[in-house]
N, C-alpha and C positions, 0 to 999 in steps of 0.2 A: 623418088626414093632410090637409096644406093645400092649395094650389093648387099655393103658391110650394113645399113640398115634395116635391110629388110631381113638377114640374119639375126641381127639384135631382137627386132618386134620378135620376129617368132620362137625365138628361145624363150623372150620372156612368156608370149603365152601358153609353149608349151610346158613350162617349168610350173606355172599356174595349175595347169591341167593334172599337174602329179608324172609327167611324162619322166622317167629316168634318164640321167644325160640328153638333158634340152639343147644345148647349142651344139652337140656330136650333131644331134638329129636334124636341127633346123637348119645345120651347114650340108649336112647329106643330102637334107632331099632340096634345094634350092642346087646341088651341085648334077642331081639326078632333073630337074627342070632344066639348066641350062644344057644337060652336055659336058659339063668340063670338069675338072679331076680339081683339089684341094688346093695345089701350089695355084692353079690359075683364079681361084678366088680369092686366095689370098692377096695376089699383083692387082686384082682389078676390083678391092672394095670399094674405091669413091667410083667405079663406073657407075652409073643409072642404071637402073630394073627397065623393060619397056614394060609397056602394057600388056603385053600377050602372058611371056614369063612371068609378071607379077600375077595375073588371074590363077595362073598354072599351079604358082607355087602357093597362092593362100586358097587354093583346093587341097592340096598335099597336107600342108598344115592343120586346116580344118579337119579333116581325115584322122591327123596324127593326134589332134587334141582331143580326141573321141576315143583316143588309146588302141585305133584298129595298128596294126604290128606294122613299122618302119619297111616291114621285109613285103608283106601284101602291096604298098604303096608304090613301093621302087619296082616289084616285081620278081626280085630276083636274094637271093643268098648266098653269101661265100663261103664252101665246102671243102676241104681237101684242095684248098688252091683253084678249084673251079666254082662258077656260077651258076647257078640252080634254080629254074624257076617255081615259084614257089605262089601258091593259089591258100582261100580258105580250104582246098580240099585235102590241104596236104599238111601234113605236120614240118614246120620251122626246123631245117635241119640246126644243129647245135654242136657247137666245140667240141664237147665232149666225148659226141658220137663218132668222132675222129678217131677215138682207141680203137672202136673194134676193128676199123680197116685199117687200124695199125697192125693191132692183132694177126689180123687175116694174111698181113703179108707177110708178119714174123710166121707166120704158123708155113706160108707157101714157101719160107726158106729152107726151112725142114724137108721138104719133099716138093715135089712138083704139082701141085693139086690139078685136076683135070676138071674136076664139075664142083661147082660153089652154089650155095644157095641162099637166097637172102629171103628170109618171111616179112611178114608188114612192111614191105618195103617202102610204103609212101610215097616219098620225091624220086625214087631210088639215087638216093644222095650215098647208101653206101656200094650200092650194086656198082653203079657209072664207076666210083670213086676206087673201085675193086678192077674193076675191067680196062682203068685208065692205067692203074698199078701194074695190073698181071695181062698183058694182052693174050698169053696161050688159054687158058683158062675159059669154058663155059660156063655161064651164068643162067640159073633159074629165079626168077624173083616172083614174090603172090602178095596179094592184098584182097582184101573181102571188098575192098572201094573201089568201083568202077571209075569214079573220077580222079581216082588217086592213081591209080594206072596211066590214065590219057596225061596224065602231069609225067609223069613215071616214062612215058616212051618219048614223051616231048624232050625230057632232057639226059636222054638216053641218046638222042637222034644229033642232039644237039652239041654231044661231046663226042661224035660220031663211034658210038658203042652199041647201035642198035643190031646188029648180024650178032652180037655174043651176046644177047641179054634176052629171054625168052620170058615174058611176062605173063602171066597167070592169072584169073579171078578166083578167087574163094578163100575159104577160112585156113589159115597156117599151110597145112602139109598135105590138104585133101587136092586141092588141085594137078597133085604131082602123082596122084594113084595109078594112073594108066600109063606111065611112060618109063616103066621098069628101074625107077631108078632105086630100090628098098639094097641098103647095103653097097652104095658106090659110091656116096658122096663123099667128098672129102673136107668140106667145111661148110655147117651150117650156122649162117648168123642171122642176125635181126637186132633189130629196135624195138619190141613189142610196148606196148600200152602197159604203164606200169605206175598211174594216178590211182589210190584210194577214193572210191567215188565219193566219200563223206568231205574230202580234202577238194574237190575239184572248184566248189566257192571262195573259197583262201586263195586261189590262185590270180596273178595279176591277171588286168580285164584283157591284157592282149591276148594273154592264153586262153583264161578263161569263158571269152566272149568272140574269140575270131578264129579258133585254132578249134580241127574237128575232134568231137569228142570221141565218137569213134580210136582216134590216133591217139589219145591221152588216156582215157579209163579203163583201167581192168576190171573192178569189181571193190568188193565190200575190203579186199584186202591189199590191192595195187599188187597181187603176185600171181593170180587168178590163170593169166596168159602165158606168163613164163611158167609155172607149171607143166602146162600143158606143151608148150615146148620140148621141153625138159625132158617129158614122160615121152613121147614121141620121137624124139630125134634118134634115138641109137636104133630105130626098125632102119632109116632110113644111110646112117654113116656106114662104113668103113671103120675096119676096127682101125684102130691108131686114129681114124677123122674125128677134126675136133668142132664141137659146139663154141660159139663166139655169141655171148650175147651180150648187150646191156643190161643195167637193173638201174631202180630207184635210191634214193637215200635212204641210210638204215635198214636196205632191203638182203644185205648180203648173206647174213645171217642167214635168213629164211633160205634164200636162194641154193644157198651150198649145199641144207640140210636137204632141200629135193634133190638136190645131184645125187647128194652122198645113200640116200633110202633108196635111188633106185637099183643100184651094183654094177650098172653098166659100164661107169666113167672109171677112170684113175683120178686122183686127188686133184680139185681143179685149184688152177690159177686165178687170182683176182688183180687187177691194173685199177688205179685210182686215177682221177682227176686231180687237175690242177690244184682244186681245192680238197686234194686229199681225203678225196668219199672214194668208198669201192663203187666201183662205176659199171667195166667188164668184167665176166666171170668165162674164163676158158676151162672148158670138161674133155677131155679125151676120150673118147670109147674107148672101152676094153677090148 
């Protein structure tokens, strides 16, 4: 069997399988078995598959047709221009999540931020991606998941960011109680959990069968966590520091209206996505 055939079969059975963009993914990960980048499979479709490579690649396949996540299989993710290793125990960093350490760095133009904080950090795909950004800058990052942390310092180490990136266990903002930091910060973000848990079924099975539920559910309302965010972070900023977080679809509404109930902020900012959803919500402390 060739290159270019053994790419045919398994697009066709992933495209059977309901897999989204079958032949992106049957050319990726046969590109992720061999080693070699897109231009070189392109020059070398009538080569032969051996046998080891082909065993390799219709385990990848089989894998992919079972809808576990392209990014699980390969191992890794691309974030911010860098690679991120990426486990069931971490949430799939995503495009989108690119605004807030857009944000973070529009917001570091403004001033010179001295200490950042990133909550649920998961992969710390925004922490790294923050730290890779702004080399003066300390970084606190927390997660309640112990194995999302050991993912979290693996590729923290990896994009040689681990001296500025202090990692944390526990829920949001309680890990950070004992280390004076209440009123110094100067930009707190995160990704929180921001799934409906009525909605977590409707989700495709990559998310909703191989991605930790943990890193996706807030609750009965998908605003559950940013709340509590929300309601919490002005003990901990710097007046003028600003809150950076994501939200859900059609969640913006909601979201402002906590900003706006609690008196702390100045009137925030919202950044959309690509596909023109409010995405970030930026709050300034008062």
């Amino acid at each position: 069997m060739t290159i270019a055939e053994a790419i045919d079969q398994a697009s066709r059975r992933l495209h059977a399988a309901g897999v989204p963009a079958a032949p992106f993914d049957a050319e990726l990960l046969l590109r992720h078995v061999l080693g070699r980048d897109r231009a070189w499979i392109i020059t070398h479709g009538t080569d032969p598959l051996d046998g080891k490579h082909l065993a390799l690649f219709e385990d990848a396949v089989r894998r992919r047709e079972k809808r576990e996540p392209l990014q699980h299989i390969i191992g890794t993710q691309e974030f911010w221009g860098l690679d991120f290793i990426v486990t069931r125990d971490v949430l799939i960093p995503r495009p989108e999540t690119e605004l807030a350490v857009e944000a973070v760095v529009a917001a570091a133009n403004e001033h010179r931020p001295q200490i950042i904080v990133d909550v649920c950090t998961g992969s710390a795909c925004i922490a790294v991606s923050i730290a890779k950004a702004l080399p003066e800058v300390r970084i606190f990052a927390t997660d309640r998941s112990e194995k999302a942390l050991e993912i979290a310092r693996l590729n923290a180490q990896r994009h040689d960011v681990s001296v500025r990136i202090r990692f944390l266990e526990g829920d949001l903002f309680t890990p950070l109680e004992g280390l004076d930091l209440r009123g110094r910060m100067d930009i707190i973000t995160a990704n929180p959990p921001y799934v409906r848990s009525g909605d977590l079924p409707l989700l495709q099975p990559e998310v909703r069968d191989y991605e930790p539920g943990i890193a996706l559910v807030a609750g009965a309302d998908g605003t559950e966590i940013a709340e509590r965010i929300i309601a919490a972070a002005p003990e901990y900023l710097r007046s003028g520091g600003s809150l950076v977080m994501e939200m859900g679809m059609d969640q913006a509404g909601s979201i402002v209206s906590m900003v706006e109930r609690t008196k702390a902020y100045a009137q925030p900012a919202l950044l959309k996505d690509l596909l023109e959803i409010d995405r970030v919500i930026i709050a300034k402390k008062l």
